[in-house]
C-alpha positions as CSV (number, residue, x, y, z in Angstrom):
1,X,51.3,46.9,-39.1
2,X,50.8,47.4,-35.5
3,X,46.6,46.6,-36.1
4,X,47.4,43.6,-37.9
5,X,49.5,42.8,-35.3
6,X,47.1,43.5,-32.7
7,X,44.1,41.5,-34.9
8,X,47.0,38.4,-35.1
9,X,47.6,38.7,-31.2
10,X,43.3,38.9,-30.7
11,X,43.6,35.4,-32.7
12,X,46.3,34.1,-30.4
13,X,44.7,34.8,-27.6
14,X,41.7,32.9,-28.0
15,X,43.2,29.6,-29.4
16,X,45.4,29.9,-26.2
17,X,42.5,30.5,-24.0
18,X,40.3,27.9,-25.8
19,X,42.8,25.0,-25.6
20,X,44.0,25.8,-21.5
21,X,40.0,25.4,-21.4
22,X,39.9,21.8,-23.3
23,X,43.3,21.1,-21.6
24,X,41.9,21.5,-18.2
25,X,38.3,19.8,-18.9
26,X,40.7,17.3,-20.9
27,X,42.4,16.2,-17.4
28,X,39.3,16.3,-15.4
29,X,37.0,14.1,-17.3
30,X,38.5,12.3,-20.2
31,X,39.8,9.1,-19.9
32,X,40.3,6.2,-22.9
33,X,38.0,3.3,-22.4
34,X,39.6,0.2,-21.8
35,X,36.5,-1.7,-21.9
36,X,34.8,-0.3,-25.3
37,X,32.2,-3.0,-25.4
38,X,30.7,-2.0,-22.3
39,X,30.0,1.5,-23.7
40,X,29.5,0.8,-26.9
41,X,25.7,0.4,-27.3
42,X,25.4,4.0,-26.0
43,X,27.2,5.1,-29.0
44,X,25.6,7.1,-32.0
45,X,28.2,5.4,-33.8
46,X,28.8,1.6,-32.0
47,X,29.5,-1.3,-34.3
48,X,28.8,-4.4,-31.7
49,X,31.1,-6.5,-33.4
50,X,34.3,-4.0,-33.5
51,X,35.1,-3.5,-29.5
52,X,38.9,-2.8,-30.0
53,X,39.9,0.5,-30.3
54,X,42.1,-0.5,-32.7
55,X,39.8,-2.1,-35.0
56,X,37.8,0.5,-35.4
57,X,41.0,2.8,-36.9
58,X,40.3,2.4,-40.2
59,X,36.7,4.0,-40.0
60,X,38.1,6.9,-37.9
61,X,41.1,7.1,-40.2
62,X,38.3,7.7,-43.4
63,X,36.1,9.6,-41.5
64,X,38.7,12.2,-40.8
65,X,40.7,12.6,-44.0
66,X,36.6,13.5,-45.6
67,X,36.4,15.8,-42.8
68,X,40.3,17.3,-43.3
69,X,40.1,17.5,-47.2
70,X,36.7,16.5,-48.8
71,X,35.3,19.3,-46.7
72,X,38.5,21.5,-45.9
73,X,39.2,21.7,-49.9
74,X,35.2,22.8,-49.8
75,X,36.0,25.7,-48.1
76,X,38.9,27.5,-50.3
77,X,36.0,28.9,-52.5
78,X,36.8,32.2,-52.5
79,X,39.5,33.8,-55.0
80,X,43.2,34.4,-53.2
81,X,41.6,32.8,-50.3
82,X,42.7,29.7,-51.1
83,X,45.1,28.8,-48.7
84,X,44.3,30.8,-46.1
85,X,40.2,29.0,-46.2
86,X,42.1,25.7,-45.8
87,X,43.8,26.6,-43.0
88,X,40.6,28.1,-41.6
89,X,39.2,24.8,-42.2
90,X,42.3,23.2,-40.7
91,X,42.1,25.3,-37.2
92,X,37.7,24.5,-37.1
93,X,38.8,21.3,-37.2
94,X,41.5,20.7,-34.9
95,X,39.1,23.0,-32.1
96,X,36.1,21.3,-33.3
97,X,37.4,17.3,-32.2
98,X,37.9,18.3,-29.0
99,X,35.5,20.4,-28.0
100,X,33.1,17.6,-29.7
101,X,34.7,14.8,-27.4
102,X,33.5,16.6,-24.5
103,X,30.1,17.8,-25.8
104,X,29.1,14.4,-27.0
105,X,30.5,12.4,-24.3
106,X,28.2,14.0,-21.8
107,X,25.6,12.2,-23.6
108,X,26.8,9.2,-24.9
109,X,30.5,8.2,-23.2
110,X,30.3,9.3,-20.0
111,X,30.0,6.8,-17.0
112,X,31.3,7.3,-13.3
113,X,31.6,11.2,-14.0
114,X,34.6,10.5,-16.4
115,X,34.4,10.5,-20.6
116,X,35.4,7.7,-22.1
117,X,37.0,8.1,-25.2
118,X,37.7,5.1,-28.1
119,X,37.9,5.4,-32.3
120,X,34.3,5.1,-31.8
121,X,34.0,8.5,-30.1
122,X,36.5,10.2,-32.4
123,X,34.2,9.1,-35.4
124,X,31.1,10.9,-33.8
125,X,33.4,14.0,-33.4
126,X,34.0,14.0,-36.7
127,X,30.5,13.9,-37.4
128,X,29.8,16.6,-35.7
129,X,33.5,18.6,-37.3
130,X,31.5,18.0,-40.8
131,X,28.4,20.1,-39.4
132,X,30.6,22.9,-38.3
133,X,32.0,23.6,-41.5
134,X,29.2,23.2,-43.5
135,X,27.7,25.8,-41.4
136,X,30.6,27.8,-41.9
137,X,30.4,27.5,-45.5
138,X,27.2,29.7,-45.5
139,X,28.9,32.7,-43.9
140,X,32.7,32.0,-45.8
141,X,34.1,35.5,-46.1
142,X,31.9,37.5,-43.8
143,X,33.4,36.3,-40.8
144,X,36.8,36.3,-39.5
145,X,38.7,33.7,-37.7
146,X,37.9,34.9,-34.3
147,X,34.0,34.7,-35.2
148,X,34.5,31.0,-36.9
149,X,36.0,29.4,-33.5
150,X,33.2,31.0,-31.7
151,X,30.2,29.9,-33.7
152,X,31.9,26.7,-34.0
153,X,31.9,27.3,-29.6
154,X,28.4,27.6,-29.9
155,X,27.3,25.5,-32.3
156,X,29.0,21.9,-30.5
157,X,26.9,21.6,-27.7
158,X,23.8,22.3,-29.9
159,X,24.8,20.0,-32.4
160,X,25.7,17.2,-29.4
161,X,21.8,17.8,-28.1
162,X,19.9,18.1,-31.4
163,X,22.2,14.6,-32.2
164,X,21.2,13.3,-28.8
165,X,17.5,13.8,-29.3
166,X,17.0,12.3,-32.1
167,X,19.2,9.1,-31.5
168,X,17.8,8.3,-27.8
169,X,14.3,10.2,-27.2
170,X,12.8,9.9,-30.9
171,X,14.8,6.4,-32.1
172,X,15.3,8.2,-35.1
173,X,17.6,5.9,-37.9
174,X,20.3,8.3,-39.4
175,X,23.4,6.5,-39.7
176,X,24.7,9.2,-42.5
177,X,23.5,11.9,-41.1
178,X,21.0,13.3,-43.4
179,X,19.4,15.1,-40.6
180,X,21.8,15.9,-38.2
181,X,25.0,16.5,-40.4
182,X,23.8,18.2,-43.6
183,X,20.4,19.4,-42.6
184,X,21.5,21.2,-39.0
185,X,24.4,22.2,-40.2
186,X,23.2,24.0,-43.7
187,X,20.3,25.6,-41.9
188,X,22.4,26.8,-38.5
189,X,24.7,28.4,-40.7
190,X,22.4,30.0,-43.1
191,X,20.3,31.0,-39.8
192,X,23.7,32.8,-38.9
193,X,24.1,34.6,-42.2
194,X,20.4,35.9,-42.0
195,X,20.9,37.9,-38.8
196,X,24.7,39.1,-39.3
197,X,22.8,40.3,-43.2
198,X,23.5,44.5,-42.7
199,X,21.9,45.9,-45.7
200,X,24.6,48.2,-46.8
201,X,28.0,46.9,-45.9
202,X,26.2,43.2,-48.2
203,X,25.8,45.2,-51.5
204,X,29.6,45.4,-52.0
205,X,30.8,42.9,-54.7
206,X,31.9,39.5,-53.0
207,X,34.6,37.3,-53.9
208,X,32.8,33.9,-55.0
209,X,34.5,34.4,-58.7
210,X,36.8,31.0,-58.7
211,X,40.7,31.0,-60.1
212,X,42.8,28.2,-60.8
213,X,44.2,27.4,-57.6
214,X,40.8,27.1,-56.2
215,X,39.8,24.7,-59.6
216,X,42.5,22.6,-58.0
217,X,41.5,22.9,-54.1
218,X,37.9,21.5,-56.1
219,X,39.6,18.5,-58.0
220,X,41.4,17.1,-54.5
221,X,38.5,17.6,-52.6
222,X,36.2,15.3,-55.1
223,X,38.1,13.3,-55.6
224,X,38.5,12.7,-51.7
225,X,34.9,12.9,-51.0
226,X,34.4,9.6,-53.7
227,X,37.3,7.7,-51.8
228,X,36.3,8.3,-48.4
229,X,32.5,9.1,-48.1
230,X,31.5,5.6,-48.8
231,X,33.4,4.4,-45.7
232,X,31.7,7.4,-43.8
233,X,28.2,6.6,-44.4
234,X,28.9,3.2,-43.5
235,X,30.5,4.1,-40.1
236,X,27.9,4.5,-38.1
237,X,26.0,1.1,-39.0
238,X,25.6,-1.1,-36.2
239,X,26.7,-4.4,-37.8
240,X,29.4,-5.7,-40.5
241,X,26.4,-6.9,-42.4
242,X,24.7,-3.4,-42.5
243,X,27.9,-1.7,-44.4
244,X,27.3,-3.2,-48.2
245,X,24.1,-1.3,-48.4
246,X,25.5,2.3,-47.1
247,X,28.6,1.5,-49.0
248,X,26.9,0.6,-52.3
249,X,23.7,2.8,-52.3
250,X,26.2,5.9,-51.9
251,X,28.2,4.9,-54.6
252,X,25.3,4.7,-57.0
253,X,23.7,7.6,-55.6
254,X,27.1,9.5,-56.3
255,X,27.4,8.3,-59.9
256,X,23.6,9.3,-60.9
257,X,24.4,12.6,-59.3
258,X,27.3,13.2,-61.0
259,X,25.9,12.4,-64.5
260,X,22.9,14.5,-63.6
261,X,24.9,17.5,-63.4
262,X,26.4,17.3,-66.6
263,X,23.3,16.9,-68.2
264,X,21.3,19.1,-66.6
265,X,23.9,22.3,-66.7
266,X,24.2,23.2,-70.2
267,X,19.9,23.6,-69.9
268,X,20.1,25.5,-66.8
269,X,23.2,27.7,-67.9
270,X,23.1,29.1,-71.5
271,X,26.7,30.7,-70.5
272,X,29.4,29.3,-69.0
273,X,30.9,25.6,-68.8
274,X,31.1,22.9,-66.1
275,X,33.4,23.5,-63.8
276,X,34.5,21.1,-61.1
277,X,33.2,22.9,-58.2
278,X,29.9,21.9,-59.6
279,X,30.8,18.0,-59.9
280,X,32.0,18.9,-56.2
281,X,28.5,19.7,-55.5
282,X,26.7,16.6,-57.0
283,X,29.0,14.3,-54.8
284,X,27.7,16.6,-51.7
285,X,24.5,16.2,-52.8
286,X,24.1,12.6,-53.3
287,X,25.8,11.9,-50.3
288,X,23.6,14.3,-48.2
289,X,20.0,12.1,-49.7
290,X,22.0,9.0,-48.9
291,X,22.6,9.8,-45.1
292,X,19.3,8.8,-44.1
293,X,18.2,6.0,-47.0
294,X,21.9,4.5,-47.3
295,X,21.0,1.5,-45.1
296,X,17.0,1.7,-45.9
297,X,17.7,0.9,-49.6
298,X,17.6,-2.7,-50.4
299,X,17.4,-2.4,-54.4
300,X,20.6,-0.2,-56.8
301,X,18.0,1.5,-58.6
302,X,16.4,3.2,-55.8
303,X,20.2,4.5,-55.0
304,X,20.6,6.0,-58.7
305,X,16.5,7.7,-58.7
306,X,17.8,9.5,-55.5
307,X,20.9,10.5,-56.5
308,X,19.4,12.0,-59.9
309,X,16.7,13.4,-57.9
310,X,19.5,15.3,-55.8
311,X,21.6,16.2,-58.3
312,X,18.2,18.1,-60.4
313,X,17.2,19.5,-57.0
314,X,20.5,21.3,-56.6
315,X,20.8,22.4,-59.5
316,X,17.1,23.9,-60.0
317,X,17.9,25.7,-56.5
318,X,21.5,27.1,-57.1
319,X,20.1,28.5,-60.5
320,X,16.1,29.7,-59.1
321,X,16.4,29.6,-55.4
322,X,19.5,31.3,-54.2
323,X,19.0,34.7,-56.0
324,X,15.9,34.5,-54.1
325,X,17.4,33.4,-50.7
326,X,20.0,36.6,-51.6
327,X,17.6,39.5,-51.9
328,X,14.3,39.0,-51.0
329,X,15.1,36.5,-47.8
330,X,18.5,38.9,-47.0
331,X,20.6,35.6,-46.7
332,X,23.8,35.0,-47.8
333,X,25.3,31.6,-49.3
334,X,28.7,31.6,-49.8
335,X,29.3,28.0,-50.4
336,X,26.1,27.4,-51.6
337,X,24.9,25.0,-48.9
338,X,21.2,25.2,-49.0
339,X,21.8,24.1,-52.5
340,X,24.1,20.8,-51.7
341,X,23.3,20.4,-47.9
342,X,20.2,21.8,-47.2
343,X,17.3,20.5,-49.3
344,X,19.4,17.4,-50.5
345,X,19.4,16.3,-46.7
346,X,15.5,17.1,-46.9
347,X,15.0,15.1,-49.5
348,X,16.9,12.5,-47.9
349,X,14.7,12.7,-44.8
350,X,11.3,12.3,-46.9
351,X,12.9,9.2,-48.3
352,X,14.1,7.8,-45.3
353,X,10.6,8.6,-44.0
354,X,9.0,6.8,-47.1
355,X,11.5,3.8,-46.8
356,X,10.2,3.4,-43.1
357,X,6.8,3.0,-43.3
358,X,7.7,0.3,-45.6
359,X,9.9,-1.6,-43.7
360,X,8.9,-4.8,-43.6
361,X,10.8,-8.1,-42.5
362,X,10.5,-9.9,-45.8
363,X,12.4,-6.6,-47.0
364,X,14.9,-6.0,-44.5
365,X,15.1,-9.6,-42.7
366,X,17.6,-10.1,-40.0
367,X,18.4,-6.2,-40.5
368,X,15.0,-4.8,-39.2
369,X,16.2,-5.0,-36.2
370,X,19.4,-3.4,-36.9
371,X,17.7,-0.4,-38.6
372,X,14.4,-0.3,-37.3
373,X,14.9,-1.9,-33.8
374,X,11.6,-0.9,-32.1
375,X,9.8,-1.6,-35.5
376,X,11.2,-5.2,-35.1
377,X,10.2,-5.7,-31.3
378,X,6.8,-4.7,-32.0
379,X,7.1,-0.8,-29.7
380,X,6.3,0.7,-33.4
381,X,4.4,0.4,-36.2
382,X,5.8,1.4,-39.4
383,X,3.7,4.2,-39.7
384,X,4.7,5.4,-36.1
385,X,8.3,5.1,-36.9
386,X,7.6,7.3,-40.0
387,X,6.1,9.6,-37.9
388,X,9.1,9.8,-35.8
389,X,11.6,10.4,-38.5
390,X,9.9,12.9,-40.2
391,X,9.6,14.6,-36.6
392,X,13.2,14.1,-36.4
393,X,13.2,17.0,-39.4
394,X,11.1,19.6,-37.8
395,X,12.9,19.1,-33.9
396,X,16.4,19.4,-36.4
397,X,15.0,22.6,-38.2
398,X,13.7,24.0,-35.1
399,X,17.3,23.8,-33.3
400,X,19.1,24.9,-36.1
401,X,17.0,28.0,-36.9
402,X,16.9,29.3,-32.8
403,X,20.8,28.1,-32.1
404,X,21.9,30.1,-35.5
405,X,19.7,33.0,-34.7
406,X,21.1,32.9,-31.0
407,X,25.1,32.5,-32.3
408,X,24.2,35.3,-34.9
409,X,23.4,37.9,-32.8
410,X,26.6,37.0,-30.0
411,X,28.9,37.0,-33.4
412,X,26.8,40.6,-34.6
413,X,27.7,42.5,-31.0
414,X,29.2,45.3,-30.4
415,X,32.9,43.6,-29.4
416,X,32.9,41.6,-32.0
417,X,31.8,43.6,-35.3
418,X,34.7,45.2,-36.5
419,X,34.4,47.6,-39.1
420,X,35.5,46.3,-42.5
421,X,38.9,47.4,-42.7
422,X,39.6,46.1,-39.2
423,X,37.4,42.9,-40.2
424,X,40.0,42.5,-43.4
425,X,42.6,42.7,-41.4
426,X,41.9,40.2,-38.8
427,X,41.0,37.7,-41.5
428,X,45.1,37.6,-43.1
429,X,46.1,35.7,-40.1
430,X,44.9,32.6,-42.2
431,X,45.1,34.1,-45.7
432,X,48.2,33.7,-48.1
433,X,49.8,36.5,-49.9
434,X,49.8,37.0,-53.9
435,X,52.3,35.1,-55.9
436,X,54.9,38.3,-55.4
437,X,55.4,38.1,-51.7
438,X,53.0,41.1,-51.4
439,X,49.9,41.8,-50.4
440,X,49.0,45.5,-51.2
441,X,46.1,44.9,-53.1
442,X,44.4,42.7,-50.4
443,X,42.8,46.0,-49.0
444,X,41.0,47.0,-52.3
445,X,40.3,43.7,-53.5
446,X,38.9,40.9,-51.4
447,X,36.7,43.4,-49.1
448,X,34.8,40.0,-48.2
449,X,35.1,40.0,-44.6
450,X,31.9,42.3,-43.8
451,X,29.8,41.6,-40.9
């Protein structure tokens, strides 16, 4: 009793120290932005015809209930760790907004040494709230909650940069975030779960088998992710004329994905049935090869070939790759998001980099320069702006692989690796007790927390 009290205390005491921190920086720079339109064509996410605050709600609103349950229901995975992986989720995300608001708005809000904060701003922070627990995902029950709120410490400002990069210096298009949501974020976290890999303590059985409350965690979050994604993708678009294209092309993607998993299951699987975690996938899939392409893709066809594409390349690596990634690569995949994030928001990249050097103004018309701006003005050819995107994916890859490698090795110290019985006991701050009111079998069962 008195170590779980002291593991619930260690937990305290950095939430307490982490918000005084935001609080402080909070009062010193942040202010709300009375004039949005005068900021707004700095932002990663500006719409130039939505200046109120107030107008911009409803994409904030959508962008944050995906975040909240598409991705938070993502997260309760593990067995009698359903609960307690929401509420995980729940605390990344509530940390994650602010520290996100200050990280970003050093590079796109700020102006007279204050941050100016709108909807618009709270929409990139969710952006950035989606990378963080993807990343997470990768290391789900190896880590305990005082690790989680430090990688996700770590992993804002790098996230913020790699964002900042490719936006301003490179002029790379990536309104749904292909590159810098599911990309970074699959590959910092799976960077993470390579270096905290200890060969002996990762040989113990893991809890990835899935109950019925988890089924249901699965059910809520698809069925949020369909509702809300489509509004996501399209809320980074630059004009009200740009959103039919994000909106529909994601919907079609999602649909071929979806169908695609069904087919292609029983082939891959000779045991086993379909469960809804894997229709969870497909949706994360689709939407990850749309983030780039969503507003590239000017026929419905093209939406449904990447979306099947997805859905077969997810599959093909959840049932060849990850036992692969597991013991020859020493990398742990909890969620599975190489498989959903990963290499679908590859494959996304290599079609946004094929849509680009086609982009043409008899294609796009008025909406070249939306999309392809410096294509439209002449700076770029369309085989230069190719060359930029696809540069986009090695700078991404390059800053997800030395920022995870870095946050690894802080999170595998001394102070912070506990041993595993510590480790198990840290994580029940966040975890719910069985169905009895007790919890004596936690010890022997769920011995998931090793780092």
């Amino acid at each position: 009793m008195a170590e779980r009290a002291a593991a619930r205390l260690h937990l305290s005491g950095l939430c307490f120290f982490l918000q005084l921190l935001t609080i402080v920086l909070f009062a010193t720079f942040v202010r709300y932005n009375p004039e949005s339109s005068k900021l707004c064509s700095t932002e990663p996410s500006c719409n130039q015809k939505d200046p109120s605050p107030t107008l911009g709600y409803p994409r904030f609103r959508d962008a944050h209930l995906r975040a909240l349950l598409g991705f938070g229901f993502l997260l309760a995975f593990l067995s009698r760790y359903g609960v307690g992986s929401v509420a995980g989720s729940l605390l990344i995300v509530a940390f994650t907004i602010q520290w996100a608001i200050l990280a970003q708005g050093l590079f796109y809000f700020s102006q007279n040494s204050k941050i100016y904060v709108s909807t618009q701003s709270m929409v990139s922070a969710d952006f950035c709230t989606a990378a963080i627990l993807i990343s997470i995902g990768a290391v789900l029950g190896r880590v305990n909650p005082i690790q989680m709120l430090l990688m996700a410490l770590l992993e804002v400002p790098l996230f913020a940069c790699n964002e900042y990069i490719l936006r301003s210096f490179l002029m790379v298009s990536d309104s749904g975030g292909s590159l810098t949501i599911h990309t970074f974020g699959a590959y910092f976290g799976l960077m993470v779960s390579r270096v905290l890999h200890r060969p002996h303590k990762d040989k113990k059985k893991e809890q990835q088998d899935v109950g019925h409350q988890p089924d249901v965690f699965a059910v809520v979050g698809t069925i949020c992710l369909w509702i809300f994604w489509p509004s996501f993708a399209s809320a980074t678009t630059t004009q009200d004329s740009a959103e039919p294209w994000a909106v529909l092309n994601l919907y079609f993607s999602l649909a071929a994905s979806t169908l695609a998993t069904v087919i292609l299951w029983p082939i891959l699987y000779e045991e086993g049935t379909l469960q809804v975690a894997q229709l969870q996938d497909a949706t994360l899939a689709s939407a990850a090869v749309m983030g780039m392409a969503g507003e590239m893709l000017s026929t419905p066809f093209g939406a449904l070939t990447a979306g099947f594409l997805a859905s077969q390349l997810s599959l093909l690596s959840s049932r060849f790759l990850s036992p692969i990634l597991r013991s020859r690569l020493k990398t742990e995949d909890t969620c599975g998001v190489h498989n959903v994030h990963g290499l679908p928001g590859i494959l996304g990249t290599f079609l946004g980099t094929l849509l680009a050097s086609l982009a043409t103004a008899d294609v796009f018309g008025d909406r070249l320069e939306l999309v392809f701006p410096l294509v439209a003005d002449g700076s770029r050819t369309t085989a230069e702006q190719a060359q930029w995107q696809l540069l986009g994916l090695v700078v991404t890859l390059l800053l997800a692989a030395f920022g995870g490698g870095i946050t690894g090795a802080l999170l595998r110290t001394k102070m912070l690796r506990t041993p595993p019985e510590k480790n198990e006991i840290e994580s029940k701050a966040l975890r719910e007790v069985d169905e009895d009111g007790c919890d004596h079998q936690a010890g022997r069962e769920e011995r998931g927390t090793i780092v």
